[in-house]
GUKOLLUM-813966 format. One record per residue: x, y, z of N, C-alpha, C in turn. Coordinates in pm, whole numbers, padded with zeros to 5 digits, always signed. Example, Ala and Ser with C-alpha at 12.3 -4.5 7.8 and 13.67 -1.06 7.14 Angstrom:
2
[[+01319, -00569, +00780], [+01230, -00450, +00780], [+01320, -00330, +00780]]
[[+01285, -00225, +00708], [+01367, -00106, +00714], [+01290, +00003, +00787]]
***
This chain:
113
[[+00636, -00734, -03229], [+00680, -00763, -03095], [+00691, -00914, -03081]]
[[+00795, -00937, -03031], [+00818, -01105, -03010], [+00817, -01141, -02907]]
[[+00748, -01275, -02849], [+00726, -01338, -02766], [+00872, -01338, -02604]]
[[+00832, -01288, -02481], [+00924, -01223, -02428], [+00899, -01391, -02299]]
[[+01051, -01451, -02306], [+01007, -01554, -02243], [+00963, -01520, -01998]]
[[+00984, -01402, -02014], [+00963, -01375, -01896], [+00802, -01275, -01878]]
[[+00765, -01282, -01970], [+00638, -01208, -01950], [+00524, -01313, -01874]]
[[+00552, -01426, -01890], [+00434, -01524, -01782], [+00505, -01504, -01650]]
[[+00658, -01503, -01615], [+00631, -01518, -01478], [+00613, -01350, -01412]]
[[+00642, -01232, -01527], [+00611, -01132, -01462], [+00484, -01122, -01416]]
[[+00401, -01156, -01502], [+00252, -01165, -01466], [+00177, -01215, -01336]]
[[+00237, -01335, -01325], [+00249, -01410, -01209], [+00269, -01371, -01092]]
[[+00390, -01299, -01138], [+00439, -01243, -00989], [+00327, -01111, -00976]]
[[+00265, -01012, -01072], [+00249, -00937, -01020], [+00092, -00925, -00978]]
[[+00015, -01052, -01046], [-00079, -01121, -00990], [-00093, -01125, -00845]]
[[+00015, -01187, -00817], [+00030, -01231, -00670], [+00036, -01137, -00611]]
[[+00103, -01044, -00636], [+00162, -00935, -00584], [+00008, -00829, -00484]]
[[-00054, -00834, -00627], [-00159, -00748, -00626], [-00278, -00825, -00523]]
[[-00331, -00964, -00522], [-00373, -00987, -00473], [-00307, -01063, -00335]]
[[-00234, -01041, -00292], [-00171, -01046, -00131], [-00213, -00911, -00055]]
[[-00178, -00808, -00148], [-00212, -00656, -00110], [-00358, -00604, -00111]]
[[-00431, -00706, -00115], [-00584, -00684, -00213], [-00637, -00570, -00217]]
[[-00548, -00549, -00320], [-00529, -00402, -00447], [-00620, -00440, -00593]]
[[-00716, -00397, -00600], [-00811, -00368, -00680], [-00771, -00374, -00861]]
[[-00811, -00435, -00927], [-00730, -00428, -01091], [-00787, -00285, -01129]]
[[-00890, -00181, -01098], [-00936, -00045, -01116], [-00816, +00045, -01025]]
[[-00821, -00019, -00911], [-00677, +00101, -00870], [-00521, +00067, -00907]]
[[-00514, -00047, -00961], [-00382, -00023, -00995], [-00378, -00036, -01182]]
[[-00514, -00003, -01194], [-00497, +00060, -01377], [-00504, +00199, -01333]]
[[-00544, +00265, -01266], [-00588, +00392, -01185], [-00424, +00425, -01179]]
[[-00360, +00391, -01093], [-00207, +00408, -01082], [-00119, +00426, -01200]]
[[-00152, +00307, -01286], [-00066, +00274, -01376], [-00147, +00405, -01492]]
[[-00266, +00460, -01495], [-00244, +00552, -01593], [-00199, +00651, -01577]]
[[-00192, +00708, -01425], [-00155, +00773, -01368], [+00016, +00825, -01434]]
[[+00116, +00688, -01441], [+00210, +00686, -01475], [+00240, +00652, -01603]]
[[+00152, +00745, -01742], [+00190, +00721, -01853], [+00168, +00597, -01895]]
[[+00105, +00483, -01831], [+00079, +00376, -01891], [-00046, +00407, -02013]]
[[-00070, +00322, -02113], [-00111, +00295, -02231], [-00194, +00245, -02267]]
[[-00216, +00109, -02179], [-00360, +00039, -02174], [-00435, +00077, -02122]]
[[-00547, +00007, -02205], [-00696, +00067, -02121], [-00724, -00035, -02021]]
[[-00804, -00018, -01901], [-00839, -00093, -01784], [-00837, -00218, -01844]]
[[-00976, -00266, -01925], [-00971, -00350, -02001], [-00891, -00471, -02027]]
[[-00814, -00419, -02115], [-00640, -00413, -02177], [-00557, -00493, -02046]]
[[-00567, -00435, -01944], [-00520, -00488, -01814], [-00537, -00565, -01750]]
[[-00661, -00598, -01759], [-00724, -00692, -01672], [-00740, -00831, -01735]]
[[-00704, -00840, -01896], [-00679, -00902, -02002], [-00525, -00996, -02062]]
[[-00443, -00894, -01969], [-00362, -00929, -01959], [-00271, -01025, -01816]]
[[-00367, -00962, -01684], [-00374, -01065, -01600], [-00440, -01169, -01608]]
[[-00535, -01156, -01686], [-00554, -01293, -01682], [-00475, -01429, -01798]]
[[-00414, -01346, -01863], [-00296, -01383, -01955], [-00372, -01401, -02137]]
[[-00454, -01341, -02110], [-00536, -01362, -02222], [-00453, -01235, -02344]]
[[-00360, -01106, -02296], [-00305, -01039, -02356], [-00159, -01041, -02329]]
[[-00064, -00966, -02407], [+00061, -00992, -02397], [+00068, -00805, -02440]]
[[+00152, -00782, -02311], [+00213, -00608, -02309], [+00327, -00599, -02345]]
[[+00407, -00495, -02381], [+00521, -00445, -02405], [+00598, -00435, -02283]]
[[+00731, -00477, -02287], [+00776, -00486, -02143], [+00790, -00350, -02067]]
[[+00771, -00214, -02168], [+00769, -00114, -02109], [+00645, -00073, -01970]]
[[+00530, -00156, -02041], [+00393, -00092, -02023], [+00371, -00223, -01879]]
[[+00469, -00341, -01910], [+00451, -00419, -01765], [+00523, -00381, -01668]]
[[+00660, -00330, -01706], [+00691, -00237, -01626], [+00642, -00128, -01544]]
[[+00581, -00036, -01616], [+00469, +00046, -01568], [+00377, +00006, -01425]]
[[+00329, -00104, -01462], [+00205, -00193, -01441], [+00285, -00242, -01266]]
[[+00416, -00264, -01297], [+00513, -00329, -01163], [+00570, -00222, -01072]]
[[+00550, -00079, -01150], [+00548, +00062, -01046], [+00465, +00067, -00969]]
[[+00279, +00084, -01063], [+00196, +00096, -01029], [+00174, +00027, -00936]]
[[+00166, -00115, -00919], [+00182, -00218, -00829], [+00248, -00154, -00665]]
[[+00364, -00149, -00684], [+00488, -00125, -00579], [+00450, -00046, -00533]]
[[+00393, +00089, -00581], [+00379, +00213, -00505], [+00264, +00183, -00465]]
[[+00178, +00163, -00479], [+00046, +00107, -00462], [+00067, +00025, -00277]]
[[+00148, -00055, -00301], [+00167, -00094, -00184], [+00276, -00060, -00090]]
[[+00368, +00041, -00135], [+00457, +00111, -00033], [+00338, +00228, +00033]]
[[+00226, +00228, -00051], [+00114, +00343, +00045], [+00035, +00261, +00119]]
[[+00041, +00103, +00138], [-00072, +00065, +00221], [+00029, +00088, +00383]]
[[-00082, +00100, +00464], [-00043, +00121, +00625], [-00017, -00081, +00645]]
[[+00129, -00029, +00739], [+00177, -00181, +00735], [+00213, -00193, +00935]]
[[+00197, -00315, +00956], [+00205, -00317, +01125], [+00353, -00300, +01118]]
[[+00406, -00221, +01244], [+00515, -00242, +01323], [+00524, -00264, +01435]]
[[+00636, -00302, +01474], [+00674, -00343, +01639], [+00705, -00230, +01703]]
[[+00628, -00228, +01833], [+00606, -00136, +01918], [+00755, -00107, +02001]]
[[+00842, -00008, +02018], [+00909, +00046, +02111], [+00881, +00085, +02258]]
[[+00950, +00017, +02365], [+00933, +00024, +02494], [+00853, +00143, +02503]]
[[+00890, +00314, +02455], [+00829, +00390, +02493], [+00739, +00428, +02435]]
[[+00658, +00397, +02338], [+00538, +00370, +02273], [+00422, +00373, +02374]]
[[+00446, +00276, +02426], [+00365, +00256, +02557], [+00331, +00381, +02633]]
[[+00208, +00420, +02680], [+00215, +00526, +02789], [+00248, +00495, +02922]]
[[+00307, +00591, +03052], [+00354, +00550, +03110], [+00508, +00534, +03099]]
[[+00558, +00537, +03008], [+00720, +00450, +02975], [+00813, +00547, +02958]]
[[+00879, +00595, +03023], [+00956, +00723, +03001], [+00937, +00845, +02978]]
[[+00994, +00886, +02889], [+00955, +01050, +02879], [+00855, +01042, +02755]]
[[+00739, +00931, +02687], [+00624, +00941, +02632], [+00495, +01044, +02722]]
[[+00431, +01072, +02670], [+00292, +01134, +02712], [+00228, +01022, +02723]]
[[+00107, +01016, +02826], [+00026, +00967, +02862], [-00049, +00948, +02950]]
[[-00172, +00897, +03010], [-00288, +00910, +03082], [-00172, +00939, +03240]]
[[-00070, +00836, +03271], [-00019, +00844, +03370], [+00056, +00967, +03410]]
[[+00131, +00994, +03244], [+00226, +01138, +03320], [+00138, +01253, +03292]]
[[-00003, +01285, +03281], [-00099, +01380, +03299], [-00185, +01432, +03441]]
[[-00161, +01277, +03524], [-00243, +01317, +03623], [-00407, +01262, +03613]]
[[-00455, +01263, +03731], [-00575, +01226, +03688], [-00695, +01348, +03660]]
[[-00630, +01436, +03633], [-00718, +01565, +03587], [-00711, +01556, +03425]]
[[-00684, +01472, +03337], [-00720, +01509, +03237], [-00551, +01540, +03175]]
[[-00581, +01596, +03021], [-00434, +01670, +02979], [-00494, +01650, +02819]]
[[-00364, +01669, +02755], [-00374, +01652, +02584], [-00312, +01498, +02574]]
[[-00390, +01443, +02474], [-00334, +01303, +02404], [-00216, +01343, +02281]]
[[-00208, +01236, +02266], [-00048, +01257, +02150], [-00083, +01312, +02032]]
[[-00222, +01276, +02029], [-00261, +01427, +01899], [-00249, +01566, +01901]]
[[-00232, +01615, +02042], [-00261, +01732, +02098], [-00433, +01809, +02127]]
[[-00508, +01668, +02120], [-00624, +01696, +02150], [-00661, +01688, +02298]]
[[-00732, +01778, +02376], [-00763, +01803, +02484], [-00848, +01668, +02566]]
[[-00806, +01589, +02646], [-00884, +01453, +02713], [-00964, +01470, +02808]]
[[-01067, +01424, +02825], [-01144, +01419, +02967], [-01087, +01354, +03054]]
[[-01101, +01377, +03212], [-01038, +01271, +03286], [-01167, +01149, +03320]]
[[-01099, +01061, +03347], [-01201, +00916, +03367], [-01253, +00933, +03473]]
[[-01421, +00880, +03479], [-01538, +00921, +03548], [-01487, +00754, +03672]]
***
């Protein structure tokens, strides 16, 4: 295998990647074996620190593991006017009444004392 001149900045990037998301090097070897990857934890953690050099298949892997890893973390969004309770045809404390009703889970509410 010969020296791949983009394997430092993949690393780099996915360094970064991982710790912006602070995603664990056990869950995303966890991921990545998940997906047929090859290395051992080890192996991985060896290679972020650049002390090893992977096959571009297996960094590939490693840049799934990564991605999906963080297309599953819960991410903020911007709230829609009717989000809000109160705001149209949403459910909420207001369009229930003050007797109580179901919340947007469909769990049954007490009314306020």
């Amino acid at each position: 295998m010969g020296f791949d001149p983009n394997e430092p900045e993949q690393r780099r990037r996915l360094r970064a990647a991982i710790r912006a998301a602070d995603i664990p090097v056990s869950d995303l070897w966890l991921k990545y074996f998940s997906l047929s990857g090859d290395a051992g934890e080890y192996e991985v953690e060896a290679y972020l620190q650049g002390l090893l050099s992977l096959p571009p298949v297996q960094r590939d892997l490693l840049a799934l593991a990564a991605n999906e890893l963080i297309d599953d973390l819960p991410r903020p969004r911007a709230p829609y006017s009717d989000d809000f309770p109160g705001s149209g045809d949403a459910p909420g404390p207001s369009a229930e009444g003050p007797g109580g009703g179901a919340d947007t889970t469909g769990r049954q509410t007490e009314p306020d004392e």
